[in-house]
Each structure stands twice: as structure tokens, then as C-alpha cells.
N, C-alpha and C positions, 0 to 999 in steps of 0.2 A: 325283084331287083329294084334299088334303091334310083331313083332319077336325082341328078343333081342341078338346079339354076340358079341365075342370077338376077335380079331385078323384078320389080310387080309385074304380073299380068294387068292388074287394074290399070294402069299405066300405059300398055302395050311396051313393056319394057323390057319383058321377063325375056333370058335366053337359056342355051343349054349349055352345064356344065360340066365339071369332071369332082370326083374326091378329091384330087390333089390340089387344083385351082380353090375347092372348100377349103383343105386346110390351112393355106400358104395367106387366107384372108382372117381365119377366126383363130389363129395359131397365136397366144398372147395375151388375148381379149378376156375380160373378165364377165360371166353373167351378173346381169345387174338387176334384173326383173324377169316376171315370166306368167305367162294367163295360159287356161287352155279352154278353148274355147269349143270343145265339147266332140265332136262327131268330124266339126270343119277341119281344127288345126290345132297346135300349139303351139306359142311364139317364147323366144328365149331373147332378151333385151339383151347386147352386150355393149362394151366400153368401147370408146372410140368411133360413136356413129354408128352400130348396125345390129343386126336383126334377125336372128334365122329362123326361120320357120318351117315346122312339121307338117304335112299332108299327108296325108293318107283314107283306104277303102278298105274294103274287102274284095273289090275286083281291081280296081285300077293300082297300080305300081305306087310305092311310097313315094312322095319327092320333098326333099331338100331344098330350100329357097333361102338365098341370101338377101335381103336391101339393103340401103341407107337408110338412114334416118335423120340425116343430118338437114337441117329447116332450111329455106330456101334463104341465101344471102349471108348464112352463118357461117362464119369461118371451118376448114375440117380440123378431127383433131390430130396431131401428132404421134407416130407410135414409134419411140427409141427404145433399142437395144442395150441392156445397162451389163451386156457381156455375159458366157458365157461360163456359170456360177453352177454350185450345187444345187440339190434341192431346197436345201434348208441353210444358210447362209447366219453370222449375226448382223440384229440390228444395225450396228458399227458402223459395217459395210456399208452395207445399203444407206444409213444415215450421209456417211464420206462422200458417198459416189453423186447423191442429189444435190449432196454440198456442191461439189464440183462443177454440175451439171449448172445449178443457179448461179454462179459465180461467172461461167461461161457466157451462159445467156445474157446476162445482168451488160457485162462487159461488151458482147456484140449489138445488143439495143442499144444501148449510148453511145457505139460508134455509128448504129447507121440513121438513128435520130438525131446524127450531127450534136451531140452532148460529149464530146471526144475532152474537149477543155476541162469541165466537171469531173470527168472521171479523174483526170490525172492530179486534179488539184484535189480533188479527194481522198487519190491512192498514197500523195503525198505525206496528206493530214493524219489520213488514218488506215495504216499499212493492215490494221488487221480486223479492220469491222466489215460487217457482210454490206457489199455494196448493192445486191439485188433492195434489200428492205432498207437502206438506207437512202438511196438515191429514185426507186422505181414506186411510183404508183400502188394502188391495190389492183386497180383496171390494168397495169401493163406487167404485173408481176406473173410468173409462171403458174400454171393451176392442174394441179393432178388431179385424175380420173379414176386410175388404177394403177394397179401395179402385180403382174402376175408371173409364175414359173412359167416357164416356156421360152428359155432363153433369154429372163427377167427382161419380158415387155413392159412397156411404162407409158400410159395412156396420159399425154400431157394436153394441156385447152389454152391456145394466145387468145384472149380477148380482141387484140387489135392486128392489124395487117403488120406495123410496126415490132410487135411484138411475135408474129408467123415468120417472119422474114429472119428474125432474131435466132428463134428457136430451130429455123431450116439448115441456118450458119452454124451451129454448134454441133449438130445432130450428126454421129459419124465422120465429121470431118480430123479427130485427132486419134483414131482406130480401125485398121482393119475391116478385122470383125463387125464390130457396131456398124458401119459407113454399108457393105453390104447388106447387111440384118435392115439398113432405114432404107435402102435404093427396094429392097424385095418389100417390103412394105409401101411404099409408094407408087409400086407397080399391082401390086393386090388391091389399092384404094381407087386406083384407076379402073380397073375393071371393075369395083364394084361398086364406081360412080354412075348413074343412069344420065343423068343428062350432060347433055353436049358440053355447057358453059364449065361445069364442077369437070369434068375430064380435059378439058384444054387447063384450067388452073392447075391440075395436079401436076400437068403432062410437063408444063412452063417451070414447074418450082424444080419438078426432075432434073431437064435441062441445066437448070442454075444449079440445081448444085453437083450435077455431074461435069459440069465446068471448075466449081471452086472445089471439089475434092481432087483435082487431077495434079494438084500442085500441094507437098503437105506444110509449105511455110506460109497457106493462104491463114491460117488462125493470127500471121505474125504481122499481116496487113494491120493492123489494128494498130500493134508499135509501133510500127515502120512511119507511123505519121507523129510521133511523139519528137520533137527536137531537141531537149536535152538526153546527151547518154542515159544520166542517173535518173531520170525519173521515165526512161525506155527501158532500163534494165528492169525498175520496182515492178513496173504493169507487165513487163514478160517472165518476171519469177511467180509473180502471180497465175499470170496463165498457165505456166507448164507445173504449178505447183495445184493448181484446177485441175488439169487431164491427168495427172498421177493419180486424184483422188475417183476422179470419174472412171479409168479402168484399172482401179485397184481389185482384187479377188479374182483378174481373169489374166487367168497364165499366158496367154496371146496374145494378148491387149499391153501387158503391164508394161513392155517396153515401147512402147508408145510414146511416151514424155519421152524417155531415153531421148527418142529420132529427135523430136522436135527441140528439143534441149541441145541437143548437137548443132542443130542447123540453127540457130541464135549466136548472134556475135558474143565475144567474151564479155563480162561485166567493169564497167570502165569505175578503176579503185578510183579512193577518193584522196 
């Protein structure tokens, strides 16, 4: 019989698990590394912070261990839902969808870094250059990890707090599907946080954004502070022309823009 836990013994951390608690945490993840270290164990690095590791005997029960590995003080990583897709997908897609995704983010970092002015004088200038790499940092730009079948999970890394807060805002909030897919994922990183501090962090971002998805015109907070019509209308075509690309290839998702495109005032002619 297989034993399944969670966290070091070395630690005094370790506890008892289940299969389905295992899967609902390494479901996405990609392996990225792997030792075996002989008689003791062998460990499988995965994306996104963790770690599983094999034990076993010839008397004692196999066991299954999950950790972190995330350094102390290091932000976690991100694991979004990019919709549920085939196995085998084209590049396209997947190209389209991270467009989206960067353009999202790009958008809600300049709003909550108070660079709300920049952006619009931007979107004015230049209706159709990517505004992540033109306005954002290399330190504040988004940074993938991975990207695996399993409900094409996407292991993304914020450098900055600034930049977490960014990507917490985008993540699920213009889908369904995705928005549950990130809330069971940030409830699997909670469990499989061992210390105190890193579990109230997750538990706090949950919260936030189980407040800003309960509302779906919270993406439009962002216009809603633009004062002219015509340059509120540019940055809201924009956005809903973002979440079309971001749940494009997933039949459940795809109306999605639809909603939020409704719920946007008309575009004021000129």
C-alpha cells in the first residue's frame, strides 16, 4: 500500500496525505530535474516550487512525499489555466492566448503601480505595439516556467510584489473555467505550504481575489478611471480584444469577451 504526505520530516512538517490531495497539487507541473539517490529515495524536481519524492523498503509501505522548495522570502510561483484544449493544439493558439495573457498583465501593473497616465498616453501613440515590452522593465515583465497538458497549466514567476499582485489580477478573472482552475490551484499551494508565514500569504491573495472575481466588470476598474470617452473606449477594446485572445481554443471560455464586451458602455463616435 502506497502512503501518501506532505512536507519534510526533517522539518517536523511532514503530514498524512491522500492520492487525490497528490494529484490536485502536481496536476500541470512539469518535471524539470531528477537524482536517485540510491536505496534512500528518488526525488522528481517539478515547475512551480516543488518536489516529490519516492521512499521506499522491502518491509516498510512505499510513501509519497510532496515539498516546497520555494527559498525563504521568494515570491511563489503562479499556476494559470490557459483553458481547456486538446492534447495537441497549434502553436497559434498557444502563441495568441500568452499574447493576451501579457497584454492583461502589462495593463493591470501600470494600473496598480499608479502609471495609469503612461499607459493611456501610450495607447493613444501606439494603438498597436505590445505594451508589456514596451513600457515594463525586464525585472517587472512576466517570466515562464513551464507550460504543460493537463488542462494547459502555465507555470508563470513575478519578480516583484508589484508584479504578483499584477498577475493575481489577470489570472481567471475574465473566465469561468480558468478563474476556478487558479482558485483549486491556490488552494493545493496552501496545503502544500509548510510554514505559517507562506500559508497566511497564499490564504490573503485567495481572499483578494475571491472578492475581485465576484464582480465580472472588476477588469473594467482600470477604464473606469480614464476620463476621456475616446481614449476609455481605445484601452477597453483593447482589453476585451486581450481576453478573446487569452480564451480563444476553449469552447467555454470563448464567450467570455462576449460578457464583458456587453457589459462596457457603447463606444462614443467621433
Amino acid at each position: 500500500m502506497t502512503m501518501y504526505s506532505i512536507g519534510a520530516a526533517e522539518v517536523n512538517e511532514r503530514r498524512q496525505s491522500d492520492f487525490a490531495e497528490f494529484v490536485s497539487i502536481v496536476k500541470g507541473r512539469s518535471i524539470i530535474s531528477a537524482a536517485d539517490w540510491g536505496n534512500e529515495r528518488i526525488e522528481l524536481g517539478l515547475s512551480g516550487g516543488a518536489m516529490i519524492r519516492f521512499f521506499g523498503s522491502p518491509i516498510n509501505h512505499s510513501e509519497v512525499n510532496l515539498i516546497q522548495t520555494i527559498n525563504p522570502g521568494e515570491l511563489p510561483p503562479i499556476l494559470i489555466s490557459l483553458g481547456d484544449m486538446p492534447q495537441r493544439v497549434p502553436l497559434a493558439t498557444v502563441e495568441k492566448k500568452l499574447r493576451g495573457l501579457r497584454t492583461l498583465y502589462a495593463i493591470f501593473f501600470l494600473y496598480h503601480t499608479d502609471r495609469l497616465e503612461e499607459l493611456i498616453h501610450f495607447v493613444e501613440e501606439n494603438p498597436d505595439r505590445d505594451i508589456e515590452q514596451s513600457l515594463l522593465s525586464e525585472e517587472d515583465a512576466l517570466h515562464i516556467e513551464s507550460i504543460s497538458y493537463g488542462s494547459w497549466v502555465l507555470a508563470v514567476w513575478a519578480k516583484t510584489k508589484a508584479s504578483y499582485k499584477a498577475v493575481s489580477s489577470v489570472a481567471g478573472l475574465a473566465f469561468d473555467r480558468g478563474r476556478e482552475a487558479y482558485l483549486a490551484k491556490m488552494e493545493a499551494d496552501t496545503r502544500l505550504a509548510h510554514a505559517k508565514a507562506r500559508r497566511e500569504e497564499i490564504a490573503a491573495s485567495k481572499d483578494e481575489f475571491q472578492l475581485k472575481k465576484s464582480q465580472l466588470d472588476y477588469m473594467l476598474k482600470v477604464s473606469g478611471q480614464v476620463k476621456s470617452p475616446e481614449l476609455r473606449a481605445n484601452l477597453e477594446a483593447i482589453m476585451i480584444d486581450a481576453t478573446r485572445s487569452l480564451t480563444t481554443g476553449d469552447p467555454d471560455d470563448s464567450s467570455s469577451y462576449k460578457r464583458l464586451s456587453n457589459s462596457t458602455p457603447p463606444r462614443s463616435k467621433p
